[in-house]
mmCIF file as Biopython writes it, N, C-alpha, C and O atoms, coordinates in Angstrom:
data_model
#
loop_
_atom_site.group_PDB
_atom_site.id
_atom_site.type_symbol
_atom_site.label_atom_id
_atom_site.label_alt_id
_atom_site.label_comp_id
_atom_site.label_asym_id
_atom_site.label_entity_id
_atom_site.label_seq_id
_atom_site.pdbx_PDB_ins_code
_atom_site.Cartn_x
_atom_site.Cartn_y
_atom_site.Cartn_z
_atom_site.occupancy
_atom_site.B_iso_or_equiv
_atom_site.auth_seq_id
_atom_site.auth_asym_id
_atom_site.pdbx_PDB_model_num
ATOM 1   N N  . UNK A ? 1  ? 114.120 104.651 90.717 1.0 0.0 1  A 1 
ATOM 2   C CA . UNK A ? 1  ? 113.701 106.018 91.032 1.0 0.0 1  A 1 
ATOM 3   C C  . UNK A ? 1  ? 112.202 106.200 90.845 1.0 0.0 1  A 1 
ATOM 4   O O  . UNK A ? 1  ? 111.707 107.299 90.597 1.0 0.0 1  A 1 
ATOM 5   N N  . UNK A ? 2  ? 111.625 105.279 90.951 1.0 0.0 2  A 1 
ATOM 6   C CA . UNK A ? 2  ? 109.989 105.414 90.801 1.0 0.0 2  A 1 
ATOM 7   C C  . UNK A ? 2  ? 109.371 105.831 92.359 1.0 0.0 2  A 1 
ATOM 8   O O  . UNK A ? 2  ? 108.861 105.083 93.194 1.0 0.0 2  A 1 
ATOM 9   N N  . UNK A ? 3  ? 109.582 107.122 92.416 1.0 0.0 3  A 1 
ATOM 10  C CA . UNK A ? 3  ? 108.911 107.589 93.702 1.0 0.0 3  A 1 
ATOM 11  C C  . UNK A ? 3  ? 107.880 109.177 93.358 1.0 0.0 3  A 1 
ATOM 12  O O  . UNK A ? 3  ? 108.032 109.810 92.313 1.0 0.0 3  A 1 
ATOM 13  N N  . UNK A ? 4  ? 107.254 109.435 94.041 1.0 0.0 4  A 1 
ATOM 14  C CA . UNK A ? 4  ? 106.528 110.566 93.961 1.0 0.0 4  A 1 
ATOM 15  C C  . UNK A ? 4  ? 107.364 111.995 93.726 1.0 0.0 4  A 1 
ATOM 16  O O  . UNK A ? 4  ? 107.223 112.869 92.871 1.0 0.0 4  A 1 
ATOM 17  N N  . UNK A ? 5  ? 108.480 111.838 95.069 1.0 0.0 5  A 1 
ATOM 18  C CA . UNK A ? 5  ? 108.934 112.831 94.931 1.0 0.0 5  A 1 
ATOM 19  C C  . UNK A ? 5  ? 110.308 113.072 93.522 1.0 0.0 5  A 1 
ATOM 20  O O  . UNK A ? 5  ? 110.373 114.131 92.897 1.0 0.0 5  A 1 
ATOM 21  N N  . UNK A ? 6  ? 110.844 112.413 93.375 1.0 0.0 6  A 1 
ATOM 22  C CA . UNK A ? 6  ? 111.228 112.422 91.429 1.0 0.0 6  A 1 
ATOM 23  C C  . UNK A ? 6  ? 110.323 113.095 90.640 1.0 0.0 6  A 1 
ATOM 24  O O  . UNK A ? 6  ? 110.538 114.012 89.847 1.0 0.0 6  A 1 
ATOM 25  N N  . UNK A ? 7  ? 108.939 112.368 91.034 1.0 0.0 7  A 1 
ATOM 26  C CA . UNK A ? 7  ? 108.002 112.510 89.485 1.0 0.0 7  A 1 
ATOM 27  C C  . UNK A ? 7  ? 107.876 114.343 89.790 1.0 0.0 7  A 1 
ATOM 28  O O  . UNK A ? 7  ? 107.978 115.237 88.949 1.0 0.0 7  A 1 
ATOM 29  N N  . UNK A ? 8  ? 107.641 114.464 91.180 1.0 0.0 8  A 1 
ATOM 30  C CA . UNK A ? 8  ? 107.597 116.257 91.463 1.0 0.0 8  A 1 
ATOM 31  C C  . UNK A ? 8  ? 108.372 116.810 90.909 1.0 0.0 8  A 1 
ATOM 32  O O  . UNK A ? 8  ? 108.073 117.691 90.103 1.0 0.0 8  A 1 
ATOM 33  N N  . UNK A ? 9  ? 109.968 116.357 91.252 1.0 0.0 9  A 1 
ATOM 34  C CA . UNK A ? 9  ? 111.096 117.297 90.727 1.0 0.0 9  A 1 
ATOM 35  C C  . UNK A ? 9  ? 111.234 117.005 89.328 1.0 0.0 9  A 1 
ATOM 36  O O  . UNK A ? 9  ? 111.728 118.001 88.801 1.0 0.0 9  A 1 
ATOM 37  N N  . UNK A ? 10 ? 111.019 116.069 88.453 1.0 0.0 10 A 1 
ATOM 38  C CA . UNK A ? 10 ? 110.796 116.351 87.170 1.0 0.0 10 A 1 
ATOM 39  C C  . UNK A ? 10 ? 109.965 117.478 86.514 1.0 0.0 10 A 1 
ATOM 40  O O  . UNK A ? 10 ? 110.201 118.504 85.876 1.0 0.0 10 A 1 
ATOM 41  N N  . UNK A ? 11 ? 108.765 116.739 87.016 1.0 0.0 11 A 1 
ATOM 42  C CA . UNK A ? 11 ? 107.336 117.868 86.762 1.0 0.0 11 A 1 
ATOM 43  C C  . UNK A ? 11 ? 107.289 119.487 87.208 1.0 0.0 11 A 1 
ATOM 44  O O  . UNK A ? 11 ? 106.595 120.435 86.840 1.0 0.0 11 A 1 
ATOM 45  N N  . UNK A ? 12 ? 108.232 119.350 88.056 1.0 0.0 12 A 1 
ATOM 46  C CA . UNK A ? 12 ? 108.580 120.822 88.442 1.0 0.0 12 A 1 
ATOM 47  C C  . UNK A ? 12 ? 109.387 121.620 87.485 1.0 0.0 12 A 1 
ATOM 48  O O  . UNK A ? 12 ? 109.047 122.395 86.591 1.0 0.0 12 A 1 
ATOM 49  N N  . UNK A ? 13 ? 110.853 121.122 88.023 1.0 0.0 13 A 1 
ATOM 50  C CA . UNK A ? 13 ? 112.091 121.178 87.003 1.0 0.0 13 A 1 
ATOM 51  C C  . UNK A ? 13 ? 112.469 121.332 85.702 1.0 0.0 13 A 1 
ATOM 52  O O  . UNK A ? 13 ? 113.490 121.941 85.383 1.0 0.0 13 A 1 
ATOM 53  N N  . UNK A ? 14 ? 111.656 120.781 84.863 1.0 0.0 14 A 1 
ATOM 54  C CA . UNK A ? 14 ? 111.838 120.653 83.349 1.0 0.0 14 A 1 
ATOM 55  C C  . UNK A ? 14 ? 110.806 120.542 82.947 1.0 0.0 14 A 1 
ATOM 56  O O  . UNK A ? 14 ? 109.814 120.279 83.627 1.0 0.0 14 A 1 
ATOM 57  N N  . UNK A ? 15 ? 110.838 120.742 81.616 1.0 0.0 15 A 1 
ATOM 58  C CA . UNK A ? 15 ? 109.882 120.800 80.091 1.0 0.0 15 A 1 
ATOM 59  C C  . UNK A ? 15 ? 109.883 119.982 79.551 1.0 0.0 15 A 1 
ATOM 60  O O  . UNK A ? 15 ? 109.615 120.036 78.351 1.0 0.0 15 A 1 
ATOM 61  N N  . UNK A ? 16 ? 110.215 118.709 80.234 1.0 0.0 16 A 1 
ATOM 62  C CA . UNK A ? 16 ? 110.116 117.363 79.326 1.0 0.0 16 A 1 
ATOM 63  C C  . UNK A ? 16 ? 108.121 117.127 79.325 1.0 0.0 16 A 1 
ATOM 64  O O  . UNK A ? 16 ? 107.329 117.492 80.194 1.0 0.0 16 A 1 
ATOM 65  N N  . UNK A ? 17 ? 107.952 116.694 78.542 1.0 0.0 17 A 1 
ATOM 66  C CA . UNK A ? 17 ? 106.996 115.512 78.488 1.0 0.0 17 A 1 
ATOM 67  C C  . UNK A ? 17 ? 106.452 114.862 78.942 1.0 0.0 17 A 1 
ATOM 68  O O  . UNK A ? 17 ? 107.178 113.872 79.039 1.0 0.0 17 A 1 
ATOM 69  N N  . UNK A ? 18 ? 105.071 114.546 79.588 1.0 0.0 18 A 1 
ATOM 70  C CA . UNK A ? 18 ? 105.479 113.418 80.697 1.0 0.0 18 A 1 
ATOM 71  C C  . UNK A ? 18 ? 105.554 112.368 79.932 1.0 0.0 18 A 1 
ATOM 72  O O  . UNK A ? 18 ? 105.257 111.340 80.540 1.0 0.0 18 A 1 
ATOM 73  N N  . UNK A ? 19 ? 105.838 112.215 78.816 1.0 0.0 19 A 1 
ATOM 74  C CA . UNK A ? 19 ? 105.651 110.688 78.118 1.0 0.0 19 A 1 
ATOM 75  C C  . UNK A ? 19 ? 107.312 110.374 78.586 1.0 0.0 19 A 1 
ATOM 76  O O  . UNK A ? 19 ? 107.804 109.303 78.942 1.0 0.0 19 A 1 
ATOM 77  N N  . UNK A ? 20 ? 107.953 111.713 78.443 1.0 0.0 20 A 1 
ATOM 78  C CA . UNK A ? 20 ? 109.719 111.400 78.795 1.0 0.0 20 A 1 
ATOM 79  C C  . UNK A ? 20 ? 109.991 111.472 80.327 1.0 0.0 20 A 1 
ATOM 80  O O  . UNK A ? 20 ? 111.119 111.285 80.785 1.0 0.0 20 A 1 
ATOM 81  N N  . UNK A ? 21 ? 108.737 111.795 81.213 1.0 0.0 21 A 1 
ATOM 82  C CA . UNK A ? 21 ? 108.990 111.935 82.464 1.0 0.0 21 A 1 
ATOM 83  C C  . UNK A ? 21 ? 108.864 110.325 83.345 1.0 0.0 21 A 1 
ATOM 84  O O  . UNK A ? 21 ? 109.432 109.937 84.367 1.0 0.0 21 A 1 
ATOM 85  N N  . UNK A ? 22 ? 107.725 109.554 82.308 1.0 0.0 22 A 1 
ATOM 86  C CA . UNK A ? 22 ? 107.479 108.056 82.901 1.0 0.0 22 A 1 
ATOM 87  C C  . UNK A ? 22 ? 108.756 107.682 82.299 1.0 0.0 22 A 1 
ATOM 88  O O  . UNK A ? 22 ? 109.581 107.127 83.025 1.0 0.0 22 A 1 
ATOM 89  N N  . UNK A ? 23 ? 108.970 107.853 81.366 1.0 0.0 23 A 1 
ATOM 90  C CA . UNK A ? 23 ? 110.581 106.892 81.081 1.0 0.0 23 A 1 
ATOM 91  C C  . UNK A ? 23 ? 111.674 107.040 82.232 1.0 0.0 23 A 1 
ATOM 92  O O  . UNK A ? 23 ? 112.123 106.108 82.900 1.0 0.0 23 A 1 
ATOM 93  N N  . UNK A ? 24 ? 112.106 108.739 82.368 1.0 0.0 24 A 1 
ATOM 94  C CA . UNK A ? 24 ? 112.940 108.449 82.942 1.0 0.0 24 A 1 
ATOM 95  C C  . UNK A ? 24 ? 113.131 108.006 84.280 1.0 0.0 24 A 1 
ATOM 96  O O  . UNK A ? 24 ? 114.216 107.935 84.858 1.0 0.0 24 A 1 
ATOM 97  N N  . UNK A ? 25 ? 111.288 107.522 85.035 1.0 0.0 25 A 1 
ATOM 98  C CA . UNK A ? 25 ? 111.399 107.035 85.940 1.0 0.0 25 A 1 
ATOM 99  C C  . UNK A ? 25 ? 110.992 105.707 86.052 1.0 0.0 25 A 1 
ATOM 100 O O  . UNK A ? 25 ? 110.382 105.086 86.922 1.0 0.0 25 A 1 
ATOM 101 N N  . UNK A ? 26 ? 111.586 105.346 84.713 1.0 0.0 26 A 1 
ATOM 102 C CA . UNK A ? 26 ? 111.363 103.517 84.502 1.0 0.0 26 A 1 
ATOM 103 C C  . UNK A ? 26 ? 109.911 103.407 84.071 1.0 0.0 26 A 1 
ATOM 104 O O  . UNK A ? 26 ? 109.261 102.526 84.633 1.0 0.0 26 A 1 
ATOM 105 N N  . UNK A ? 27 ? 109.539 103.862 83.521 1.0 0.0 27 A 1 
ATOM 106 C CA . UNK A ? 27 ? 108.259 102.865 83.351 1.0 0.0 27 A 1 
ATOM 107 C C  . UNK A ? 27 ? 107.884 102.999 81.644 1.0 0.0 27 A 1 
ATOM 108 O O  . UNK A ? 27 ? 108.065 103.933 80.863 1.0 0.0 27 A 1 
ATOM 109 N N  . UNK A ? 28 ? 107.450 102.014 81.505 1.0 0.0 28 A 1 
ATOM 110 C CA . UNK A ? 28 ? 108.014 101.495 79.857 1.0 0.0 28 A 1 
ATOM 111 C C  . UNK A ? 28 ? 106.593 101.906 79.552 1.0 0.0 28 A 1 
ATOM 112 O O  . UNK A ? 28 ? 106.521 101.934 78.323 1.0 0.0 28 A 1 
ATOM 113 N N  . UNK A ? 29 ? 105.355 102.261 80.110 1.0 0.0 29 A 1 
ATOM 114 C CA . UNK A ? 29 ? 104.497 102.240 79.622 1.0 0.0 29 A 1 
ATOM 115 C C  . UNK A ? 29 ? 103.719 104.237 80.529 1.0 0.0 29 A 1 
ATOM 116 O O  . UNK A ? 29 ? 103.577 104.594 81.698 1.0 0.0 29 A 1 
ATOM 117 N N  . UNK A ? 30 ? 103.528 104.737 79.564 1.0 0.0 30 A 1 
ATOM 118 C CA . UNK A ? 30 ? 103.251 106.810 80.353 1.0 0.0 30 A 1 
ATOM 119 C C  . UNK A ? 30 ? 102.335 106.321 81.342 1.0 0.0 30 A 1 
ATOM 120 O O  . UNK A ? 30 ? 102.408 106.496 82.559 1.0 0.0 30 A 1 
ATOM 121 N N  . UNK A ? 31 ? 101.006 105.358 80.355 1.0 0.0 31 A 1 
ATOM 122 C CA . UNK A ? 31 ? 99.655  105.364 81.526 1.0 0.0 31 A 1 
ATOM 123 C C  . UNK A ? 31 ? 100.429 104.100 82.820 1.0 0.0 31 A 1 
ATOM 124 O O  . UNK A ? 31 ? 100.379 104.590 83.948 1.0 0.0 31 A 1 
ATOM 125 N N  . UNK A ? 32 ? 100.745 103.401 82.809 1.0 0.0 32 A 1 
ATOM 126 C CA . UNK A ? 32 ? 101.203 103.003 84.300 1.0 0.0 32 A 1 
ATOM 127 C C  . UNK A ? 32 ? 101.681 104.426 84.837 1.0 0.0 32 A 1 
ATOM 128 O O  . UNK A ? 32 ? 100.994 104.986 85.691 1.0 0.0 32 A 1 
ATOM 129 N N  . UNK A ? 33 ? 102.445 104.817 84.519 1.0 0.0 33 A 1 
ATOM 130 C CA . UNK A ? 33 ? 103.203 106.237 85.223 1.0 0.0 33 A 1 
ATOM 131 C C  . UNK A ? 33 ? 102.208 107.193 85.928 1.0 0.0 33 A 1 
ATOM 132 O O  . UNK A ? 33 ? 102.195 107.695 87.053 1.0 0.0 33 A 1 
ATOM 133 N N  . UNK A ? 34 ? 101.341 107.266 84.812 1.0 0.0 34 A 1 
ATOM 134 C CA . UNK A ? 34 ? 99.630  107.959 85.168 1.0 0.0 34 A 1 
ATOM 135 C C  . UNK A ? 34 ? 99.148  107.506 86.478 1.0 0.0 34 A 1 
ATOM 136 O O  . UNK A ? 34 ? 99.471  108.045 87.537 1.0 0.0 34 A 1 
ATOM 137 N N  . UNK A ? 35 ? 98.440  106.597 86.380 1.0 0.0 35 A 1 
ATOM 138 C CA . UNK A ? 35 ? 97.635  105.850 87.226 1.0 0.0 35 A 1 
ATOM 139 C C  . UNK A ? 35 ? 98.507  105.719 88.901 1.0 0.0 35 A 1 
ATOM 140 O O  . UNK A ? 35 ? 97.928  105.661 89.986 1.0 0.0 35 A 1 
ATOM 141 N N  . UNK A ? 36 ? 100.035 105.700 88.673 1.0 0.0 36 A 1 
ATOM 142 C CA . UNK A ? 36 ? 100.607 105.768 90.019 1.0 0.0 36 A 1 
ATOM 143 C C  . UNK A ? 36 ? 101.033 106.666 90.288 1.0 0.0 36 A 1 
ATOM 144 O O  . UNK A ? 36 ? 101.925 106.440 91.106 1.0 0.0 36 A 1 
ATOM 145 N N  . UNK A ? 37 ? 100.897 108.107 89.995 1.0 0.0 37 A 1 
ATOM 146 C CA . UNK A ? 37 ? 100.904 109.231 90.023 1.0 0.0 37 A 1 
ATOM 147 C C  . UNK A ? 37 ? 99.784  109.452 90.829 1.0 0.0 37 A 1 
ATOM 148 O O  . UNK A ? 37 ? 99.765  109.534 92.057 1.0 0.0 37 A 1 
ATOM 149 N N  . UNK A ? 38 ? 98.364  109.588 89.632 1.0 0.0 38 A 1 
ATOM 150 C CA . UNK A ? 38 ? 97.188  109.641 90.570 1.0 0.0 38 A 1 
ATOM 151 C C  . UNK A ? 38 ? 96.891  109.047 91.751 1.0 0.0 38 A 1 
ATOM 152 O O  . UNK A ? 38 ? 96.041  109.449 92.545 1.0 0.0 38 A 1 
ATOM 153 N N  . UNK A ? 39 ? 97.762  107.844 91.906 1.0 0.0 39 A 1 
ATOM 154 C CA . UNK A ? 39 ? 97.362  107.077 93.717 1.0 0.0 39 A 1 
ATOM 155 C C  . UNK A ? 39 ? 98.203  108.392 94.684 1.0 0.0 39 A 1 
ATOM 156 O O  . UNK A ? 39 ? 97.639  109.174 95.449 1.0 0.0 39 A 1 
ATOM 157 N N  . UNK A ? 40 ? 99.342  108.348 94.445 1.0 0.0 40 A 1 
ATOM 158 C CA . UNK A ? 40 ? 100.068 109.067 95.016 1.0 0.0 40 A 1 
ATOM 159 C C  . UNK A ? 40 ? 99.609  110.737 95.084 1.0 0.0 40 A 1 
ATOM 160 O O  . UNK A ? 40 ? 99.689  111.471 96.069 1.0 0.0 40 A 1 
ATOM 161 N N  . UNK A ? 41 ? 99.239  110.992 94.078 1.0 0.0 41 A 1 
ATOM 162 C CA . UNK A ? 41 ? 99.027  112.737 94.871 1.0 0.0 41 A 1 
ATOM 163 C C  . UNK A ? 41 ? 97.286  113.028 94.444 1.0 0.0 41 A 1 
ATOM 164 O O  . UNK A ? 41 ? 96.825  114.056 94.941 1.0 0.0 41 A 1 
ATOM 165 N N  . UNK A ? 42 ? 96.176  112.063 93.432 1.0 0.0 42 A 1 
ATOM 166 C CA . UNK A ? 42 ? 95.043  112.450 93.820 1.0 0.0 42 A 1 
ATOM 167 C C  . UNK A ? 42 ? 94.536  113.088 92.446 1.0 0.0 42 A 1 
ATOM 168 O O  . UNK A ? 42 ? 93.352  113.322 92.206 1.0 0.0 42 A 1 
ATOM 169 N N  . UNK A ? 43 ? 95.673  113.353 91.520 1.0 0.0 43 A 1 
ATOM 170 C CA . UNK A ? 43 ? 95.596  114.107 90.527 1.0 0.0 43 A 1 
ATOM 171 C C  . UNK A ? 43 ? 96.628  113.238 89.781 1.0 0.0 43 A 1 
ATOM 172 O O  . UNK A ? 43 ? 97.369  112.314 90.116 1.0 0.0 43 A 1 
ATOM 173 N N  . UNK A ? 44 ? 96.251  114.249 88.041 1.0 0.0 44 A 1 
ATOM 174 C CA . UNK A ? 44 ? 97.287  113.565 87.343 1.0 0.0 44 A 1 
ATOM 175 C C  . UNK A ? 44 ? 98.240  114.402 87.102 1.0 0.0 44 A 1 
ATOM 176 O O  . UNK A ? 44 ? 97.972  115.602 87.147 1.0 0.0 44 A 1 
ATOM 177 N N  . UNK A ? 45 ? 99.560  113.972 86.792 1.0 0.0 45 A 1 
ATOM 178 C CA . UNK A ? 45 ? 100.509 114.442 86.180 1.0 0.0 45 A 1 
ATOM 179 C C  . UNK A ? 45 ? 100.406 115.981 85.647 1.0 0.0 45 A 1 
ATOM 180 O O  . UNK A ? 45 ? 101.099 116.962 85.916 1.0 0.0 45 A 1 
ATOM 181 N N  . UNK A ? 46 ? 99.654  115.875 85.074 1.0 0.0 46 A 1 
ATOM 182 C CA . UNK A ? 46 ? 99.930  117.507 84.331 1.0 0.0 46 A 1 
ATOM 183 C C  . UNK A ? 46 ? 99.184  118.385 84.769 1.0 0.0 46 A 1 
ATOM 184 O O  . UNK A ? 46 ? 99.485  119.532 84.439 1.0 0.0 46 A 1 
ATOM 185 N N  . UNK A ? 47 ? 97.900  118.191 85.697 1.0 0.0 47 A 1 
ATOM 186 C CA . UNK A ? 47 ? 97.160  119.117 86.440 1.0 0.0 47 A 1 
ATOM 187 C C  . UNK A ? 47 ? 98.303  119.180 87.530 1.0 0.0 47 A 1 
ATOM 188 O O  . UNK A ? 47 ? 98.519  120.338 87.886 1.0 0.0 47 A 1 
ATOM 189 N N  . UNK A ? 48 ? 98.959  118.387 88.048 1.0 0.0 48 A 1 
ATOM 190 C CA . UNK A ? 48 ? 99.837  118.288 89.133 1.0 0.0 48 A 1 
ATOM 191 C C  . UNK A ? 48 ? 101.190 119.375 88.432 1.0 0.0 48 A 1 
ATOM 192 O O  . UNK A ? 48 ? 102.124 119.953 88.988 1.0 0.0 48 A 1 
ATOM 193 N N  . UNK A ? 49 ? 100.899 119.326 87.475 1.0 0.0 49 A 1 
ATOM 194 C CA . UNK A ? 49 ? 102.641 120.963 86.812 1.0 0.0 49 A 1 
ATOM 195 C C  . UNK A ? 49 ? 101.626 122.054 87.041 1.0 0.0 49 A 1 
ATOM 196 O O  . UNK A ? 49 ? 101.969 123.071 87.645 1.0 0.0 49 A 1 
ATOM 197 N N  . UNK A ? 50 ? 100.519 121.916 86.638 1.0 0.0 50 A 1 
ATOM 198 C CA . UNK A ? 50 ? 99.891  123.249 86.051 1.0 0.0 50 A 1 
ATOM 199 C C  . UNK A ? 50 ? 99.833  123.629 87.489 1.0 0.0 50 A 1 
ATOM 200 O O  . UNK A ? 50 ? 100.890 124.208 87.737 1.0 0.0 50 A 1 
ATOM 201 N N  . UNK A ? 51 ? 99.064  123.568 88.575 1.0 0.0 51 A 1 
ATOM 202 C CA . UNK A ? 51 ? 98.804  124.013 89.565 1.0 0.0 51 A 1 
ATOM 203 C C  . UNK A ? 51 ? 100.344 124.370 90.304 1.0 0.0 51 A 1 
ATOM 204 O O  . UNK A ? 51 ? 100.588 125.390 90.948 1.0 0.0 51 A 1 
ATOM 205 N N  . UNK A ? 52 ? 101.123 123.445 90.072 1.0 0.0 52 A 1 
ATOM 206 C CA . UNK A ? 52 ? 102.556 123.636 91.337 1.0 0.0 52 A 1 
ATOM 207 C C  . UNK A ? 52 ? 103.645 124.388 90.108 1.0 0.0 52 A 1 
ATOM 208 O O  . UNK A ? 52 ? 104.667 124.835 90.630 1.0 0.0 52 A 1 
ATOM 209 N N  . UNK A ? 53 ? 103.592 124.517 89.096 1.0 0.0 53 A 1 
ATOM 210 C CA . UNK A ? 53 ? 104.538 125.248 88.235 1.0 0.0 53 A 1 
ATOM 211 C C  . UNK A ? 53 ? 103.816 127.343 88.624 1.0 0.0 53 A 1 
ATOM 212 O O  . UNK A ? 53 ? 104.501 128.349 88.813 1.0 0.0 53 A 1 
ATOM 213 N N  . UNK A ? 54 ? 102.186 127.190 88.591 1.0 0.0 54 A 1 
ATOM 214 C CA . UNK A ? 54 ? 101.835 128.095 89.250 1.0 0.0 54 A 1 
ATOM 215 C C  . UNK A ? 54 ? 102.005 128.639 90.257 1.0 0.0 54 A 1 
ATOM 216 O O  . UNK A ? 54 ? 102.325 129.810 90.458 1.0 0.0 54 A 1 
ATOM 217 N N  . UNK A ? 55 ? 101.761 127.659 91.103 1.0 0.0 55 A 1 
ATOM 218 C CA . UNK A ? 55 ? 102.541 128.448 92.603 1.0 0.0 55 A 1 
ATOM 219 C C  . UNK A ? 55 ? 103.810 128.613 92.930 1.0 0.0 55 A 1 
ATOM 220 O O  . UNK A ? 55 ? 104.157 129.088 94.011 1.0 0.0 55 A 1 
ATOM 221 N N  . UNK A ? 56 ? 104.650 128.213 91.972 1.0 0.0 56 A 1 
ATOM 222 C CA . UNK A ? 56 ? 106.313 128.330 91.768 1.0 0.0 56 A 1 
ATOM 223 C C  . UNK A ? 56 ? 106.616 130.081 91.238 1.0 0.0 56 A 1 
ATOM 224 O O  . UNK A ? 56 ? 107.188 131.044 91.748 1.0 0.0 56 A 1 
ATOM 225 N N  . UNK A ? 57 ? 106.071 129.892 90.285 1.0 0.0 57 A 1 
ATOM 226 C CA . UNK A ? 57 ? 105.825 131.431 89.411 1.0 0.0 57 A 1 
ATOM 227 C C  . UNK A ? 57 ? 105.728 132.293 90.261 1.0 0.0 57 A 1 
ATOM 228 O O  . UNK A ? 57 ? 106.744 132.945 90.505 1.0 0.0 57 A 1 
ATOM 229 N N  . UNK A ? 58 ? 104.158 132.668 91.191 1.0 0.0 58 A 1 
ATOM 230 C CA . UNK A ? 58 ? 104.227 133.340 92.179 1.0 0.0 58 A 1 
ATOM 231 C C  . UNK A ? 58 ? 104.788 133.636 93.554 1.0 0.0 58 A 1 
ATOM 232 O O  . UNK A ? 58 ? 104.638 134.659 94.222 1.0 0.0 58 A 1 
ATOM 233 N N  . UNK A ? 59 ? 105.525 132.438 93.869 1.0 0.0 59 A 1 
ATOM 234 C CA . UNK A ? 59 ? 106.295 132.275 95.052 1.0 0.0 59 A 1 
ATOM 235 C C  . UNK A ? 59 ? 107.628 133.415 94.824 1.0 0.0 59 A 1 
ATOM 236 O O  . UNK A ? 59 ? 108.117 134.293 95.534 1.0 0.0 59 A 1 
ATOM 237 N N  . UNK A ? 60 ? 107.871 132.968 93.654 1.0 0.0 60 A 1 
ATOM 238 C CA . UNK A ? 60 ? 109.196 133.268 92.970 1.0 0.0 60 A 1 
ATOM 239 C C  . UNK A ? 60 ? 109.268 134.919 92.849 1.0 0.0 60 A 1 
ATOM 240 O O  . UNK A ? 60 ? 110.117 135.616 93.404 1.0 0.0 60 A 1 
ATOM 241 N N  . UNK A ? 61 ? 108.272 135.360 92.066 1.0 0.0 61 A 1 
ATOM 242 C CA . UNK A ? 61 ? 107.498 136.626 91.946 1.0 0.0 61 A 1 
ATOM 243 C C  . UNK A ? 61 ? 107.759 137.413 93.418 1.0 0.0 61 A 1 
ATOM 244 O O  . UNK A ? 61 ? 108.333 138.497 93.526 1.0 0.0 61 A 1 
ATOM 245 N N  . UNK A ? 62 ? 107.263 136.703 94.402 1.0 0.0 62 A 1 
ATOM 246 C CA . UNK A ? 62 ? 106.939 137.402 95.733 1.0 0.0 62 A 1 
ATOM 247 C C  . UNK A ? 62 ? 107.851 137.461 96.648 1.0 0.0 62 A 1 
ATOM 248 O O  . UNK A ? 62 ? 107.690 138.257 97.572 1.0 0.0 62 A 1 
ATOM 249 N N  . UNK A ? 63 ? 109.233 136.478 96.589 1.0 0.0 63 A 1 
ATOM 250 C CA . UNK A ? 63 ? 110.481 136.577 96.554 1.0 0.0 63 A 1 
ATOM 251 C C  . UNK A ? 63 ? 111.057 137.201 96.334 1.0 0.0 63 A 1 
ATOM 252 O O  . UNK A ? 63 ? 111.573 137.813 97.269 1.0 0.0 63 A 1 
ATOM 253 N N  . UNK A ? 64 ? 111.511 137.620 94.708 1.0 0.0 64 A 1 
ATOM 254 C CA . UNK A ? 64 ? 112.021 138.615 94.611 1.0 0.0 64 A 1 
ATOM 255 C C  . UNK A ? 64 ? 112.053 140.165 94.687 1.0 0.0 64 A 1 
ATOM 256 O O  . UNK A ? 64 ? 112.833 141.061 94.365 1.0 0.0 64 A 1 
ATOM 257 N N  . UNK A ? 65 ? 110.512 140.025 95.421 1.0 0.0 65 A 1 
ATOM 258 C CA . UNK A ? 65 ? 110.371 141.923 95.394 1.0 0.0 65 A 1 
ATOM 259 C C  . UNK A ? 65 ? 109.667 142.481 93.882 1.0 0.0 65 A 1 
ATOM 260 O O  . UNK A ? 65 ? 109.516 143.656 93.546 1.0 0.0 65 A 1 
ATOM 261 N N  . UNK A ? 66 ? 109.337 141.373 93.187 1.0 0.0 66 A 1 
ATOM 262 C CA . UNK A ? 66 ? 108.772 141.978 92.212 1.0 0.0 66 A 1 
ATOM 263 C C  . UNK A ? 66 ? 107.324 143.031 91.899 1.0 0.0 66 A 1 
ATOM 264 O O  . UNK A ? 66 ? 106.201 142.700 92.279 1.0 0.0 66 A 1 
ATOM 265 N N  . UNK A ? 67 ? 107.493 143.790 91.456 1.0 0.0 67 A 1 
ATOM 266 C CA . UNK A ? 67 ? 106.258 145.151 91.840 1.0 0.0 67 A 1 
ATOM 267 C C  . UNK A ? 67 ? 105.709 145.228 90.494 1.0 0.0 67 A 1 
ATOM 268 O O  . UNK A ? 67 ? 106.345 145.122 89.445 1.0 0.0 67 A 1 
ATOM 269 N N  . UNK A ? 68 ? 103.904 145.510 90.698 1.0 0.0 68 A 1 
ATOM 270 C CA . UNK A ? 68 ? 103.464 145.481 89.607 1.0 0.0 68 A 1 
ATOM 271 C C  . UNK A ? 68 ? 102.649 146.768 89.823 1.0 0.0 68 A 1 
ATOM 272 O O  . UNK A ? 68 ? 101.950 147.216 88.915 1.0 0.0 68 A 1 
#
């Protein structure tokens, strides 16, 4: 399961860790996990939650009709 789109739906999905997010996509070591992360989307891992857990929030927000 070492693909990009996993590492998304982890990083999306849950509050794990990424130290528990390279495990559960095999990789015995976080910084390998790192480094093929960054080939793949340009960024690392956790700038990659912060920005897309953000636009989840507001998507979600703007979905439901929520009024401020």
């Amino acid at each position: 399961m070492r693909d990009a789109n996993s590492a998304q739906h982890y990083l999306l999905h849950s509050s794990l860790e990424l130290n528990e997010t390279a495990y559960l996509l095999g990789y015995e070591y976080a910084n390998s996990f790192f480094r093929a992360f960054h080939q793949w989307e340009g960024t690392s891992p956790g700038e990659w939650r912060a920005v897309h857990a953000h636009r989840a929030s507001s998507e979600h927000a703007s979905a439901s009709g929520a009024q401020f």
